[in-house]
N, C-alpha and C positions, 0 to 999 in steps of 0.2 A: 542735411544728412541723407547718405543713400540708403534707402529700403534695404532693409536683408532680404537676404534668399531661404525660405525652407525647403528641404529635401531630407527624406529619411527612406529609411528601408523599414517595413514590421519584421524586427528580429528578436525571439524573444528565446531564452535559452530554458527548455523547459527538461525536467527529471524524467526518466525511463521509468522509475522504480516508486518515485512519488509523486501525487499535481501538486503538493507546494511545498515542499522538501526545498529547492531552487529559488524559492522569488527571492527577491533583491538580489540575486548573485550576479545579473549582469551590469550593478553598480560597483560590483568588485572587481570584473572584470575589465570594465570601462577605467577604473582607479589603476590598477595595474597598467593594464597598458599606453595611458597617457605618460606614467611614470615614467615607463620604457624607455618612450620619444621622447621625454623632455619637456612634457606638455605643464604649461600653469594650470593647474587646477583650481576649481574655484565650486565652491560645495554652495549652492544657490536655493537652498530648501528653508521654510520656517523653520526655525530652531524648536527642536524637539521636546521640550519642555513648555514652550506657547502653545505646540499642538497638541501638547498632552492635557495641557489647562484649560485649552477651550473644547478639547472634548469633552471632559470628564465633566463641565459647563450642560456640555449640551443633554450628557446622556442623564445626567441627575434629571434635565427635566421631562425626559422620556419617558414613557409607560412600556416597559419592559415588553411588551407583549406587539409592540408597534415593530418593534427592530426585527423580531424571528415572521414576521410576516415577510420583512423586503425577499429573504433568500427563499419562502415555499416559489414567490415566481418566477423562478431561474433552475435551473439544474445545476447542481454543486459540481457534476463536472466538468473539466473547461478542456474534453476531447476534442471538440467542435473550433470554433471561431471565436480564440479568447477575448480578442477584444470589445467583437459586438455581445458577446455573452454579460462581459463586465458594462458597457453601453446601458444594459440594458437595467440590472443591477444598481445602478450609478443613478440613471432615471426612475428608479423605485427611492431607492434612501432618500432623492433630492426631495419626490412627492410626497415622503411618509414622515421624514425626519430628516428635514432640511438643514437645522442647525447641527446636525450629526454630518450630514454631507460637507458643509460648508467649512467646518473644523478641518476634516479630513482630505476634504477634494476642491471645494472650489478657493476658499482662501489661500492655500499652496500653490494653485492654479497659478492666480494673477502674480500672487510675491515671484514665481520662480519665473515666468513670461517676462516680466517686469526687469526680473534680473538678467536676462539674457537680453532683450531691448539693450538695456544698459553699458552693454559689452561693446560698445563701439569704437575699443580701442586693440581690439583685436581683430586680426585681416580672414582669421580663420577661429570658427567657433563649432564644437562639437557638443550638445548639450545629449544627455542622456538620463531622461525622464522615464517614470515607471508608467507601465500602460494607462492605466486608472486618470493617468496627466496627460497622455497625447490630444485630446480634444481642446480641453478648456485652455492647453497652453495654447496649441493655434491657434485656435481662433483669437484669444489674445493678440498673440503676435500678429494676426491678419489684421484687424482691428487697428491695428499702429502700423502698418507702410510694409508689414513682409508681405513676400509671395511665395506662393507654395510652385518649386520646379520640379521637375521628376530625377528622381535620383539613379544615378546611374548605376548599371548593374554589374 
């Protein structure tokens, strides 16, 4: 089998009016426009009902007071460099409330990496992952035979 290629742009569509008024919409927008072309779609995320279960798993066994610590170390707004901001974020929950992370970020991680691995029977693959997944899916995917190319602009 030949290695994939990754290549991405950081494009992230954000509100004028609100900072999170927008999140998820560039999963809509990405749905619509495969539509457009013609594209098979293929929804590659844990089923939202397992993610809800092993959250709600994790947070029972959490000391309420663990969780409003991760956000005093970050600024709640993401004017700056949203991704390293959530980086950083992401690297508090994993330290403080790992089973909270791993519910939300890193078991989604490998399932949806896994899943696009798996597509190897398609000659052309657009996966569009929410920020919070850019990391963990790479390296995934690195991990198993892709490389990261520079994406053309």
């Amino acid at each position: 089998r030949k290695p994939g290629m990754l290549a991405w742009k950081n494009v992230a569509l954000r509100s004028t009016t609100s900072k999170s008024s927008n999140r998820g919409q560039e999963m809509v927008v990405a749905m619509r426009q495969g539509h457009a072309v013609g594209a098979k779609l293929i929804l590659a995320d844990v089923d939202i009902d397992v993610t809800q279960q092993r959250l709600k798993q994790a947070l029972d066994a959490l000391d309420p007071e663990q969780l409003g610590k991760i956000w005093d170390k970050t600024n709640d707004n993401f004017s700056g460099d949203e991704r390293e901001t959530l980086k950083v974020r992401m690297a508090e929950l994993k330290k403080v409330a790992p089973e909270v992370y791993n519910a939300l970020i890193g078991e989604r991680d490998i399932y949806m990496a896994h899943g696009i691995d798996q597509l190897e029977a398609y000659p052309i693959l657009v996966a569009v992952i929410g920020i919070a997944h850019i990391d963990g899916v790479e390296t995934y995917l690195k991990q198993n035979g892709w490389v990261k190319i520079p994406c053309p602009t």
